[in-house]
Structure formats: structure tokens, C-alpha cells
N, C-alpha and C positions, 0 to 999 in steps of 0.2 A: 596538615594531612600528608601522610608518604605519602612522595609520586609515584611508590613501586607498589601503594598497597590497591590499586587495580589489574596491575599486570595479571595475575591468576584468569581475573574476569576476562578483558582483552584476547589474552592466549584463546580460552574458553569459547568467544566469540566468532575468531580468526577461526579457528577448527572446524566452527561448523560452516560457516558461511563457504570454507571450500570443500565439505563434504560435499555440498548442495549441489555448488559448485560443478563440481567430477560428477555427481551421480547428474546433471543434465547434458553437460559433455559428452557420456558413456551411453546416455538414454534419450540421444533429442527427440523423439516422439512425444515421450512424457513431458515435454514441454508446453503449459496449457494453452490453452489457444482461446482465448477470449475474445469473441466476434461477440459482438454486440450488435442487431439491425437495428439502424433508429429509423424508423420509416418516416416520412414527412407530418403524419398525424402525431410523433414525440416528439421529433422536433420542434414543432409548430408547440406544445406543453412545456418544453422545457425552454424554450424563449422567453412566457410567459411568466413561467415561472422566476425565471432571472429576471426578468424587467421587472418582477414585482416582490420579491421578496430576498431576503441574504442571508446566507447561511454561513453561521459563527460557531466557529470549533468549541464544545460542549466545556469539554477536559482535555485530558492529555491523552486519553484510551480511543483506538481508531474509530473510527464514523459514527463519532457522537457529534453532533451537532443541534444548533438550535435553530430555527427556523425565525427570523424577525420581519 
């Protein structure tokens, strides 16, 4: 395989990742703000949950998983 024949993609990649980049630099508001409360009744669920079960990446596609 060329080693040049991903460059296009790369370049491609590079572009946007600093579009994103500058557009939260220019916009820090629009930066999400993902709070999450776990109150002591999730917590206490999701301990449970890990002491009793594993969760095994499905495929390669984000939060597939299985549950064992």
C-alpha cells in the first residue's frame, strides 16, 4: 500500500478537527457543559451494577455494548 495514499484523508481529518477547534476558541460558551448529578441513590445502582455485571464493547460503533 502507498504511504501517501491516505494523506488526502489525513489532510481531510486535520481540517476539521481545527475548524472545531477555532469555532470553540471564538465561541467558549458553546462549549457543552455536561454535568451530570449522580445523587447517592445512582450511585449506590451503579456500584451494583459494576460488582455484578461487565460490560464488553459490542463492535467497533460507539456505545454498543453487551452486558455479561
Amino acid at each position: 500500500m502507498d504511504a501517501n495514499a491516505l494523506h488526502p484523508w489525513l489532510l481531510k481529518i486535520s481540517q476539521l478537527v481545527q475548524k472545531r477547534i477555532n469555532f470553540f476558541v471564538s465561541n467558549p460558551l458553546m462549549i457543552p457543559q455536561n454535568k451530570l448529578s449522580l445523587t447517592s441513590s445512582i450511585k449506590t445502582a451503579l456500584c451494583k451494577i459494576h460488582d455484578t455485571y461487565v460490560l464488553v464493547p459490542a463492535d467497533k460503533a460507539a456505545n454498543n455494548v453487551i452486558i455479561v
